[in-house]
Each structure stands twice: as C-alpha cells, then as structure tokens.
MDAnalysis code that builds the backbone (N, CA, C; Angstrom):
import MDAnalysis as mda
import numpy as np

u = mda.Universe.empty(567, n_residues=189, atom_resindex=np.repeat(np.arange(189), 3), trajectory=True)
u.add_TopologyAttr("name", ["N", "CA", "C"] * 189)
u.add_TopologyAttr("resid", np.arange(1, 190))
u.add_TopologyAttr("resname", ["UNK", "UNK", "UNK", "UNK", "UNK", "UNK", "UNK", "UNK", "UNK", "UNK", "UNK", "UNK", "UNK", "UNK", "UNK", "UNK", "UNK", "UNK", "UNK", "UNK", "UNK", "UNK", "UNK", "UNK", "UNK", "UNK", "UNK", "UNK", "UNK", "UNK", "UNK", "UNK", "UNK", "UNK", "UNK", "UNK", "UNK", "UNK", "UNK", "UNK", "UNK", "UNK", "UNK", "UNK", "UNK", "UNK", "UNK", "UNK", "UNK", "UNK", "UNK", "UNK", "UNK", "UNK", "UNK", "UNK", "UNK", "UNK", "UNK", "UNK", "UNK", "UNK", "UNK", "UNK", "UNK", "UNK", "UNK", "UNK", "UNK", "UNK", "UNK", "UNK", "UNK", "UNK", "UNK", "UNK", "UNK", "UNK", "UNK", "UNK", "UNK", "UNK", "UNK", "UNK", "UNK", "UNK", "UNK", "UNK", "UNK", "UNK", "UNK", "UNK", "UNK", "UNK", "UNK", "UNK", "UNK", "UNK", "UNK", "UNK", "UNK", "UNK", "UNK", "UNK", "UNK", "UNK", "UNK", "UNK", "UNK", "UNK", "UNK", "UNK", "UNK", "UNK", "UNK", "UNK", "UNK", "UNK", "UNK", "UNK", "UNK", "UNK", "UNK", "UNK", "UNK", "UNK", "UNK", "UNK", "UNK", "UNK", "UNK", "UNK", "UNK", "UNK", "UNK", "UNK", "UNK", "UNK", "UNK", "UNK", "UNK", "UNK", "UNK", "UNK", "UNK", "UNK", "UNK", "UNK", "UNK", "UNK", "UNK", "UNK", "UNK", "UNK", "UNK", "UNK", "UNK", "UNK", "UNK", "UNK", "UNK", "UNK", "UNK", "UNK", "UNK", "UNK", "UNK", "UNK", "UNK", "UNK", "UNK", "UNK", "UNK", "UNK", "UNK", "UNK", "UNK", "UNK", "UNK", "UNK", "UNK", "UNK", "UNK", "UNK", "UNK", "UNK", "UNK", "UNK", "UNK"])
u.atoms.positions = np.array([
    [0.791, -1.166, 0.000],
    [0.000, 0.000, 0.000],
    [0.851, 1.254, 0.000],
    [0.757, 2.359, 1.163],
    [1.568, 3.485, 1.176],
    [2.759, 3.072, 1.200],
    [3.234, 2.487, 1.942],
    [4.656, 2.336, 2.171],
    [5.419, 1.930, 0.594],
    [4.823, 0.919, 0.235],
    [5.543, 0.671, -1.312],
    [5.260, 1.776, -1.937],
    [4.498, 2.437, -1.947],
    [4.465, 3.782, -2.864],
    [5.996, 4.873, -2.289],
    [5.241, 4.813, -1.109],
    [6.986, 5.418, -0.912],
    [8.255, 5.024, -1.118],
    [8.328, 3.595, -0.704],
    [9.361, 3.046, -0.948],
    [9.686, 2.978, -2.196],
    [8.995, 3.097, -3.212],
    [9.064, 2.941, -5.048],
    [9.886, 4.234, -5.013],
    [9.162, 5.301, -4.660],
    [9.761, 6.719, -4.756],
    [11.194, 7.057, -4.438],
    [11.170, 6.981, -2.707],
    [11.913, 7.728, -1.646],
    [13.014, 6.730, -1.593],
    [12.659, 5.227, -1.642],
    [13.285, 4.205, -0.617],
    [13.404, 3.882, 0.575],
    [13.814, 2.850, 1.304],
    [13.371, 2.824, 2.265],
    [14.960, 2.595, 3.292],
    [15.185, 3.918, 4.274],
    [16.545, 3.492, 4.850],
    [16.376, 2.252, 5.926],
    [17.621, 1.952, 5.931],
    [17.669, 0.326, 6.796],
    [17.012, 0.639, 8.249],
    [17.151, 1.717, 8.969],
    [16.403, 2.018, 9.741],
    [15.554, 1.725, 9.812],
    [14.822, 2.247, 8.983],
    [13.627, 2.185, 8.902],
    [12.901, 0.494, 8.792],
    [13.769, -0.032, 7.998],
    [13.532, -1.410, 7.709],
    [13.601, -2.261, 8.888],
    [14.675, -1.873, 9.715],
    [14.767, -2.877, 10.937],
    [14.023, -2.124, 12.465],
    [13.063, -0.590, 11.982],
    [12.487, -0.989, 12.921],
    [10.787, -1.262, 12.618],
    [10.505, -1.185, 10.978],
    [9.443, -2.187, 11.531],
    [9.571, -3.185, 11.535],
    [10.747, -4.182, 11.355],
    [10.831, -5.680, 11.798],
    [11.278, -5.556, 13.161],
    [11.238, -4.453, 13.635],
    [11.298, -4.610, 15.362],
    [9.417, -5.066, 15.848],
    [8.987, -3.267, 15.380],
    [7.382, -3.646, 15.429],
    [6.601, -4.337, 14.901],
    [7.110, -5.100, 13.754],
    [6.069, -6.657, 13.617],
    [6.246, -7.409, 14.888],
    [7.496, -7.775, 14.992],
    [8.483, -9.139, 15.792],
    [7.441, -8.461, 17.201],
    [7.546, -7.718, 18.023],
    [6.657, -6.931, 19.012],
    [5.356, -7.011, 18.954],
    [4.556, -6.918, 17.941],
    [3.247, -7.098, 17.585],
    [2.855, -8.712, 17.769],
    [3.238, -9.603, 16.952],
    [3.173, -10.731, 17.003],
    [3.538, -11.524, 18.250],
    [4.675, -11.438, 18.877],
    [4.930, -12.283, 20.670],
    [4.350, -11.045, 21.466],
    [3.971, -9.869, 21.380],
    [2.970, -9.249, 22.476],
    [4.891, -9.435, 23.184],
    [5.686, -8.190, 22.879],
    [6.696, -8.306, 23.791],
    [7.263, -7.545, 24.643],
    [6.202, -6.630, 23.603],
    [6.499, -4.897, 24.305],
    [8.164, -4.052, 24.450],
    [8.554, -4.648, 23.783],
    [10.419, -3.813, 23.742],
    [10.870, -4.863, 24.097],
    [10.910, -6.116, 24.665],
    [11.506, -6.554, 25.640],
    [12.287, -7.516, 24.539],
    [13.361, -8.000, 25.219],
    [14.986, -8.628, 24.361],
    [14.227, -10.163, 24.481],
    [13.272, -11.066, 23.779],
    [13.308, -12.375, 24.181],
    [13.484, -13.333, 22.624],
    [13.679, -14.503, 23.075],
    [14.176, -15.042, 21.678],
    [12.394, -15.741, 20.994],
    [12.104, -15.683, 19.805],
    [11.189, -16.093, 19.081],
    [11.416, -17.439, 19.299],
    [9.875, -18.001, 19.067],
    [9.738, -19.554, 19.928],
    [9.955, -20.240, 18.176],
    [9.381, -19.536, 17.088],
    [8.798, -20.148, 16.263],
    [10.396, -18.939, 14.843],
    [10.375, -19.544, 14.294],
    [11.827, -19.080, 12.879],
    [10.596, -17.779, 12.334],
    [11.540, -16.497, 12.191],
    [10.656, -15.548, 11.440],
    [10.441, -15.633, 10.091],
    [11.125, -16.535, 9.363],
    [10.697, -17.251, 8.386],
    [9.873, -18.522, 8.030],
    [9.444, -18.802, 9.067],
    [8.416, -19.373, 9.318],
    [6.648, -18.608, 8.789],
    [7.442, -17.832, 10.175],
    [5.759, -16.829, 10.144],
    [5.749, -16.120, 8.830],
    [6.476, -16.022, 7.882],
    [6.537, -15.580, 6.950],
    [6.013, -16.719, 5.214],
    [6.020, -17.698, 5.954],
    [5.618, -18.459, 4.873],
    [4.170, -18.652, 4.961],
    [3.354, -19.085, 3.506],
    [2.200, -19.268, 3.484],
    [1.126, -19.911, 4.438],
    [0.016, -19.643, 4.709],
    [-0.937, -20.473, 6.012],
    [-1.063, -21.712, 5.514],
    [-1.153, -21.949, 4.763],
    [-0.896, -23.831, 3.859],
    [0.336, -24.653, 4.820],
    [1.260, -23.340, 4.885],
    [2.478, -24.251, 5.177],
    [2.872, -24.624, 6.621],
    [1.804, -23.632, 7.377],
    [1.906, -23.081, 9.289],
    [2.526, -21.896, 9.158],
    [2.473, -20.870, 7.947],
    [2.541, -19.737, 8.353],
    [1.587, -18.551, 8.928],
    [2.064, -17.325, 9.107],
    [0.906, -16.394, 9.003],
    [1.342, -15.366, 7.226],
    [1.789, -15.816, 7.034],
    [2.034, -14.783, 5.658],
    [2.664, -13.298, 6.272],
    [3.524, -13.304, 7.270],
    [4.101, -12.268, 7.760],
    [4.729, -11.466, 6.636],
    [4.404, -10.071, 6.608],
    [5.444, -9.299, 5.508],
    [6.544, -8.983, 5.749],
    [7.725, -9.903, 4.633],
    [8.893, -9.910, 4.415],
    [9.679, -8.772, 3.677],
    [9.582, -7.402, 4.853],
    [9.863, -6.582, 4.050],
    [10.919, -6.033, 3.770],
    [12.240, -6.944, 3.614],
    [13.509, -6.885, 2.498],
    [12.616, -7.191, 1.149],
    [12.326, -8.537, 1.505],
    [12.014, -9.017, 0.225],
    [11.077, -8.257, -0.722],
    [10.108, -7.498, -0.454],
    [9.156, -6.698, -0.587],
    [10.228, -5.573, -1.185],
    [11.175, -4.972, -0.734],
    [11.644, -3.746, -0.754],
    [12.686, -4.613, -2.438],
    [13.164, -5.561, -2.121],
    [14.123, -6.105, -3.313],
    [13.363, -5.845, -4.423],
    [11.805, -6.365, -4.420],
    [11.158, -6.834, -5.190],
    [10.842, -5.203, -6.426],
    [10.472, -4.337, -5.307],
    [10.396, -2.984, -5.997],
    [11.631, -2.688, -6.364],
    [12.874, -2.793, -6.126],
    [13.887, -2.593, -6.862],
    [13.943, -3.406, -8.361],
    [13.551, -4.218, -8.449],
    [13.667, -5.284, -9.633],
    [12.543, -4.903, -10.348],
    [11.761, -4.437, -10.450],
    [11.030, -3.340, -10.795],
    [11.182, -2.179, -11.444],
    [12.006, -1.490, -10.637],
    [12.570, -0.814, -11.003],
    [13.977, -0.803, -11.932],
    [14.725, -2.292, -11.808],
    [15.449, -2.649, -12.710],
    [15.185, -3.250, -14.031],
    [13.431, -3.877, -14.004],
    [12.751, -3.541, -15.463],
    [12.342, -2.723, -16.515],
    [12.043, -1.466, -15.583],
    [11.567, -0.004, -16.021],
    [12.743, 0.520, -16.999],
    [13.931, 0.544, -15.801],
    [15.086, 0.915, -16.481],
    [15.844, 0.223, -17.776],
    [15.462, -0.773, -17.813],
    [16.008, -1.821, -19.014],
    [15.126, -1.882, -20.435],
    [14.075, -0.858, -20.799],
    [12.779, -0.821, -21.416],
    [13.563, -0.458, -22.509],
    [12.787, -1.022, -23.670],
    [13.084, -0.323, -25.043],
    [13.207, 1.355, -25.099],
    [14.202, 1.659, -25.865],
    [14.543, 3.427, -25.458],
    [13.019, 4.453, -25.615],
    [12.309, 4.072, -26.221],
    [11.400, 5.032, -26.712],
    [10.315, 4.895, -25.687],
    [10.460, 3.435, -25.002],
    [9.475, 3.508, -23.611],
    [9.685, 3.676, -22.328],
    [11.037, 3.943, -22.079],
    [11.692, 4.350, -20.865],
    [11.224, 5.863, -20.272],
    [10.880, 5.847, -19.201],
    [10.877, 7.428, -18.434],
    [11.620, 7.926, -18.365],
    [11.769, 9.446, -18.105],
    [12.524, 10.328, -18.257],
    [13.915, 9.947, -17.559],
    [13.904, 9.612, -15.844],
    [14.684, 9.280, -14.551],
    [15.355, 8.563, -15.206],
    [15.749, 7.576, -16.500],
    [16.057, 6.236, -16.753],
    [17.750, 7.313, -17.512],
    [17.000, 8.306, -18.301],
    [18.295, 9.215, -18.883],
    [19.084, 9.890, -18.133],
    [18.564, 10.177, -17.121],
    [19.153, 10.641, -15.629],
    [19.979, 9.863, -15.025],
    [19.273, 8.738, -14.643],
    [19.915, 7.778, -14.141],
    [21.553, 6.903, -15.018],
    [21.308, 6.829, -16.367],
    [22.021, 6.722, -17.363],
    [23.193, 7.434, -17.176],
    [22.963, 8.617, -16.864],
    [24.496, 9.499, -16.623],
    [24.896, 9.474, -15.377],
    [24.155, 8.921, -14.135],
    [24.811, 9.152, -12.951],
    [25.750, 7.766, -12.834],
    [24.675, 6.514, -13.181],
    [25.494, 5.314, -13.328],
    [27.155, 5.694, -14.117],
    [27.235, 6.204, -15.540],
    [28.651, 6.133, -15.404],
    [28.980, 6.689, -15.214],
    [28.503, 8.217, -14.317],
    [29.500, 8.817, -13.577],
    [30.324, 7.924, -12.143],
    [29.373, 6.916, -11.658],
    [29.537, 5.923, -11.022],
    [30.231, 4.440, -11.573],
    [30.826, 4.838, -12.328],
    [31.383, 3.552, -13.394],
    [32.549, 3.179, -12.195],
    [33.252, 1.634, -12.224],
    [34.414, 1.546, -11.921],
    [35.669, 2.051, -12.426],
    [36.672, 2.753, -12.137],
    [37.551, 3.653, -12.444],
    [38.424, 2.649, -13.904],
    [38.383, 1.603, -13.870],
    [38.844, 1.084, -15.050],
    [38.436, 0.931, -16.392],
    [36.983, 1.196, -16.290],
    [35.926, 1.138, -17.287],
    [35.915, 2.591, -18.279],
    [36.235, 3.496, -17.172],
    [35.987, 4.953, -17.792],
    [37.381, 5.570, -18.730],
    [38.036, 4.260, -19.287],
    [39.169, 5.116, -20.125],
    [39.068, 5.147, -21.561],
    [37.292, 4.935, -21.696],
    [36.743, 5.340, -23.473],
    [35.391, 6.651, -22.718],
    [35.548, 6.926, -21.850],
    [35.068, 8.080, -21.814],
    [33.454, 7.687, -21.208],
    [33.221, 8.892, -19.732],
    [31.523, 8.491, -19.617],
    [30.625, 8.283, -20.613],
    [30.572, 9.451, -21.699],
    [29.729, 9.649, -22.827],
    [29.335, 8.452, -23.178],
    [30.179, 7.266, -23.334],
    [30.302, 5.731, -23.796],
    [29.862, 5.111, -23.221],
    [29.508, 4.938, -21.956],
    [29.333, 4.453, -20.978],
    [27.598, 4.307, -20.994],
    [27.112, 3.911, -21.494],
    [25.547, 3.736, -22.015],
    [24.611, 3.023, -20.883],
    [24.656, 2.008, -20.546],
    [23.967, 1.282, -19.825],
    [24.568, 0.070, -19.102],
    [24.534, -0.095, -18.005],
    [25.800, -0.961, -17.659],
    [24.807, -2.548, -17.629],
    [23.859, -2.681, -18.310],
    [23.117, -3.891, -18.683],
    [23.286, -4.616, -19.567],
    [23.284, -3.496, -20.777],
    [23.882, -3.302, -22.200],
    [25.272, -3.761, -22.183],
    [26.264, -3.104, -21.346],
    [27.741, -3.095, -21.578],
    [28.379, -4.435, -20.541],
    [29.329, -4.186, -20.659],
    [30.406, -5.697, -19.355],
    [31.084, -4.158, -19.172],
    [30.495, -3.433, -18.398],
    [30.832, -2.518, -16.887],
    [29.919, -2.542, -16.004],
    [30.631, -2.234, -14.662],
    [30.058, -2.241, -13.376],
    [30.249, -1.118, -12.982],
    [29.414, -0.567, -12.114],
    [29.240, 0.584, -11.181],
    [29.899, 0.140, -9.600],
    [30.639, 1.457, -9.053],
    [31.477, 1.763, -8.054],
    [29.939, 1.777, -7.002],
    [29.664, 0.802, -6.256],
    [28.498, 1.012, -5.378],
    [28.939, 1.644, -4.122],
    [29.876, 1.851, -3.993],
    [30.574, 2.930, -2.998],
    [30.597, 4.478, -3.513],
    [30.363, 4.520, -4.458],
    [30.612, 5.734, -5.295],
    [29.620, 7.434, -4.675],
    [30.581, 8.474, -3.583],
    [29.840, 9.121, -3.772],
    [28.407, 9.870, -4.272],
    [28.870, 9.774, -5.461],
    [28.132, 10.467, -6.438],
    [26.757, 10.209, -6.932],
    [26.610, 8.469, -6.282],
    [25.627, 7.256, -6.462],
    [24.358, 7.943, -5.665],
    [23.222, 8.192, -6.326],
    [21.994, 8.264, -5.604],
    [21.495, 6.967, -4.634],
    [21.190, 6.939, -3.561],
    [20.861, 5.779, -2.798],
    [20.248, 4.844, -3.469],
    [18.960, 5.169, -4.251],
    [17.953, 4.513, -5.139],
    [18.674, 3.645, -6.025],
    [19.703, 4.486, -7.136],
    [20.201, 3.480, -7.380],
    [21.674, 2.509, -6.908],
    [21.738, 2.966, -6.056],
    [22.733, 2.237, -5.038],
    [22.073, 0.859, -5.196],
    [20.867, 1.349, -4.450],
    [19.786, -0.412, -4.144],
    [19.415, -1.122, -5.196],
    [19.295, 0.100, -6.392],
    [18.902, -0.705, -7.766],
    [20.282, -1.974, -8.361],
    [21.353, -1.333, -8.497],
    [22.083, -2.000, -8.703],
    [22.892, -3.370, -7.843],
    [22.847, -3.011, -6.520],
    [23.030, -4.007, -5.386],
    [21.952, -4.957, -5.947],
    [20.685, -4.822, -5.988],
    [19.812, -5.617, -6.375],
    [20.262, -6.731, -7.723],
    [20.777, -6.048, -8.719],
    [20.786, -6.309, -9.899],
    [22.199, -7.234, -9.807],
    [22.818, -6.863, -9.073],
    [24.582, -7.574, -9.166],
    [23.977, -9.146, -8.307],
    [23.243, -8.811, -7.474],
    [22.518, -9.779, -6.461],
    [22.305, -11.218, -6.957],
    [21.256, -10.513, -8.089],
    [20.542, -12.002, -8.943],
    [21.168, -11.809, -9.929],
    [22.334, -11.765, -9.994],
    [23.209, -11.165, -11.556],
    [22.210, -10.976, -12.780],
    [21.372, -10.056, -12.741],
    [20.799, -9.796, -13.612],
    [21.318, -9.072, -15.366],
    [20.657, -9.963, -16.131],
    [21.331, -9.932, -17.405],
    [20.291, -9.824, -18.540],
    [20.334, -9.389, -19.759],
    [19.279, -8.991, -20.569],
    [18.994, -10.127, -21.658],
    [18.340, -10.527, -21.361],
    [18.033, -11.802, -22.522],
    [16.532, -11.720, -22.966],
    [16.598, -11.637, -24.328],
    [15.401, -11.339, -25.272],
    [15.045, -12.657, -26.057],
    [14.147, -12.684, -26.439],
    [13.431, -13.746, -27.295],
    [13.050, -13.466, -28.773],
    [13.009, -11.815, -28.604],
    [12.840, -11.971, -30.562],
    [13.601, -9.984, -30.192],
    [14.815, -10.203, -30.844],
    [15.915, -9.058, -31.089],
    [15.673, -8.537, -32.445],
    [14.636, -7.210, -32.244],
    [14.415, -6.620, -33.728],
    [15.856, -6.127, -34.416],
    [16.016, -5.762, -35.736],
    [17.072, -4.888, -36.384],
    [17.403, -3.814, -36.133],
    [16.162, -2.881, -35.272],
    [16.571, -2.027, -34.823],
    [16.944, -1.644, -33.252],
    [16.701, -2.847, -32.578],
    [17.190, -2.972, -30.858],
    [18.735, -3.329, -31.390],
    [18.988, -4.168, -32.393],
    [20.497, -4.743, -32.370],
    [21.032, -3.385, -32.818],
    [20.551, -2.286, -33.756],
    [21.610, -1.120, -33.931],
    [21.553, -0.206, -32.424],
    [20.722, -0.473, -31.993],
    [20.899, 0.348, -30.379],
    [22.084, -0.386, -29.333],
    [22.185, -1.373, -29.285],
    [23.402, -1.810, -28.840],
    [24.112, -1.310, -29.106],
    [25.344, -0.609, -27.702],
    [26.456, -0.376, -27.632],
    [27.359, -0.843, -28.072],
    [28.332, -0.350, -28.725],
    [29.810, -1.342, -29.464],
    [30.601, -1.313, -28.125],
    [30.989, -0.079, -27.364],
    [32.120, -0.110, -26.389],
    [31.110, -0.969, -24.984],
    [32.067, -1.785, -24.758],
    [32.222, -2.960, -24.229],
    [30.948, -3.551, -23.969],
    [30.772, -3.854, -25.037],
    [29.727, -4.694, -25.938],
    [29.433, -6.150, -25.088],
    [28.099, -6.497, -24.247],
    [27.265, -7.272, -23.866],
    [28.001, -8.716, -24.280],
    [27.868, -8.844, -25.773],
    [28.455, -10.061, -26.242],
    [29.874, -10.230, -26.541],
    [30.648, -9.723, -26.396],
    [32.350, -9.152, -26.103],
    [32.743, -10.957, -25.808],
    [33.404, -11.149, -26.060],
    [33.859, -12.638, -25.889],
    [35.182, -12.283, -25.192],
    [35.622, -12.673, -23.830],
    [36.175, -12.202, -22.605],
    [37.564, -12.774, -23.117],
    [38.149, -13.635, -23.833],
    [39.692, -13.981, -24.694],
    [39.942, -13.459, -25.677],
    [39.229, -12.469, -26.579],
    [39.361, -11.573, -27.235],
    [40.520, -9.957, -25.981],
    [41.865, -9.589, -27.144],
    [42.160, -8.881, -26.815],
    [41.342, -7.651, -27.101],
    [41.184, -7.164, -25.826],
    [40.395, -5.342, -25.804],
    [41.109, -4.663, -27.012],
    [40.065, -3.675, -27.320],
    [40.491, -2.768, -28.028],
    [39.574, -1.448, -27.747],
    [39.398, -1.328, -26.660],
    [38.633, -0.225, -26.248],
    [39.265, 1.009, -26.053],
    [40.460, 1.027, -25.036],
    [40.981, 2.208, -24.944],
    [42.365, 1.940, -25.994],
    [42.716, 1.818, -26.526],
    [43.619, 1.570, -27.838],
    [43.733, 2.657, -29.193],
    [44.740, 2.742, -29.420],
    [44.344, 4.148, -30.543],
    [43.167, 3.843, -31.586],
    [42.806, 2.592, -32.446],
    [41.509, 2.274, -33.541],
    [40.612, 2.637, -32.385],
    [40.293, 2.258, -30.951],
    [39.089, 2.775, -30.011],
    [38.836, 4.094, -29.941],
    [40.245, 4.736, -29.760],
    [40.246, 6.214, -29.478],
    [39.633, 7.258, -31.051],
    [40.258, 6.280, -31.922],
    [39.643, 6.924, -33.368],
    [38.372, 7.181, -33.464],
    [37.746, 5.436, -33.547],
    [36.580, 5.456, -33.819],
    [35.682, 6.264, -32.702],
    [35.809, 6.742, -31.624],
    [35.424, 7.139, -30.270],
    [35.432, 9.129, -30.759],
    [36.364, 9.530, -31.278],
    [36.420, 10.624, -30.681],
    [36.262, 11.327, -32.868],
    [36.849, 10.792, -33.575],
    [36.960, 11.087, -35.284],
    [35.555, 10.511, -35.276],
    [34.881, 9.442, -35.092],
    [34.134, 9.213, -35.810],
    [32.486, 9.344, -35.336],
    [32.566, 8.848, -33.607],
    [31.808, 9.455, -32.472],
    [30.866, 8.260, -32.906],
    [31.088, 6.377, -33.082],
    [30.559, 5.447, -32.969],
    [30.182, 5.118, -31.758],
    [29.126, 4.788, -31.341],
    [28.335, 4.317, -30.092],
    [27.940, 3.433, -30.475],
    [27.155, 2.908, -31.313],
    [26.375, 1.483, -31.285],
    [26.466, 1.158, -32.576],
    [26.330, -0.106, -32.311],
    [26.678, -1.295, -33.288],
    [26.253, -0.908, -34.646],
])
C-alpha cells in the first residue's frame, strides 16, 4: 500500500527497515520492547498459512522486489523508458568503476547493455540506485530477449559490448578505439 508507494519513490533506509521488523516481531509475541528469543523461525511466520505460516510481511524481500522493478523499467526499449532512466544513465557512469571509464563516460551507455560495473561505494551514487544495482549484481541480472528486432540490435552499444567474448584482446581504450570514439563518435553497433 503506502509504504511501497513510498518506498518505489523515496526508498526505504535500513532504519527504517529494521524498525518495523522490530514492530512486527513486538506485535506478534505481544513483547512490548523486551529482548526475548522467538519460539517459532521468522521465516516461518513468513511463509504461506498452507504451510503453518501467518504470511508475515517480508519486508527486504518486498523492498528487493520494488527494486527489480525498477530494474525492469530501467532496461525498457529506449522510446518507452521514463525520463529518470536518462538521468539515471548518466549518474550510473559517472559511477562507473575507475577502469571502465578510459573510453570516456559519454560511452558508458547502460551498464546492462555493456560488461561494466558501477562503483556502489561511489559518492556520487543516488541511494535509489545504489539499491537498484546491489539488487541487480545480487541475482546477476542480465538482458536476454526472445525476438531481437534490427533495430534494438543497432541500439546496442559497441564499447564494451554485452556479447564481447572475454579472450578476445580489448580494443577499447587503444588508438583504432580512441579513433573510432572521438573522429568518428561510434556508439552502437
């Protein structure tokens, strides 16, 4: 309800997270603050009434779940993506790992698209997608399609290209990279 609305928005700090799993855990043993150990696994009470649960809300999992969500939104064909997604686009490689960035942020397209990773320590990192990407490295999330039009394959990035075969010598930051990069201003395939 509200809370996922906020949490979609705002996010939700760990605080916050561990103290309403204080006030469920309190609600449920009637414990009133008090330090005692649960008789019954909180993953228990969290599983279905089929199983002897109560369907307790698991709200990491809940909170993951809107991130992955949000890591769909962001992964949308370009013309159906929201605005935040182009935003987000430039903060990620401003958040690139420092090894990635020697063909330049500009290049730096989508780190779904590309074989780069984001610095999740990174200043510069909005919390949101802090969690988005923690999320995404999590379930190593990866883009796999079932019918790749002619024109999604020219939207693919060339610099460090998704399908890059990892025994292939780089040629990214290399003078033909630097050519085609800066003389010719190639981005995608």
């Amino acid at each position: 309800g509200y809370t996922q609305y906020l949490t979609r928005v705002q996010g939700m700090p760990k605080e916050t997270v561990n103290e309403i799993k204080s006030i469920s855990d309190d609600f449920i043993w009637a414990k009133e603050g008090e330090k005692k150990a649960n008789t019954i696994a909180v993953s228990t009470l969290q599983d279905q009434r089929d199983n002897g649960g109560l369907k307790l809300l698991d709200i990491e999992a809940r909170n993951e779940a809107i991130d992955a969500v949000k890591i769909e939104v962001y992964n949308r064909e370009p013309d159906k993506r929201p605005p935040w997604c182009r935003i987000a686009d430039r903060q990620l490689a401003k958040a690139a790992v420092k090894s990635f960035k020697n063909i330049g942020e500009e290049y730096l397209i989508n780190p779904f698209q590309q074989k780069w990773r984001v610095n999740l320590s990174s200043r510069d990192l909005p919390d949101g997608l802090r969690r988005m990407m923690k999320t995404a490295y999590k379930y190593k999330t990866k883009i796999a399609t079932t019918n790749l039009t002619q024109h999604l394959k020219r939207r693919m990035p060339i610099w460090y290209h998704v399908g890059l075969k990892a025994k292939l010598v780089s040629n990214q930051g290399d003078m033909w990279g630097k050519c085609h990069r800066e003389s010719h201003r190639i981005r995608y395939v």
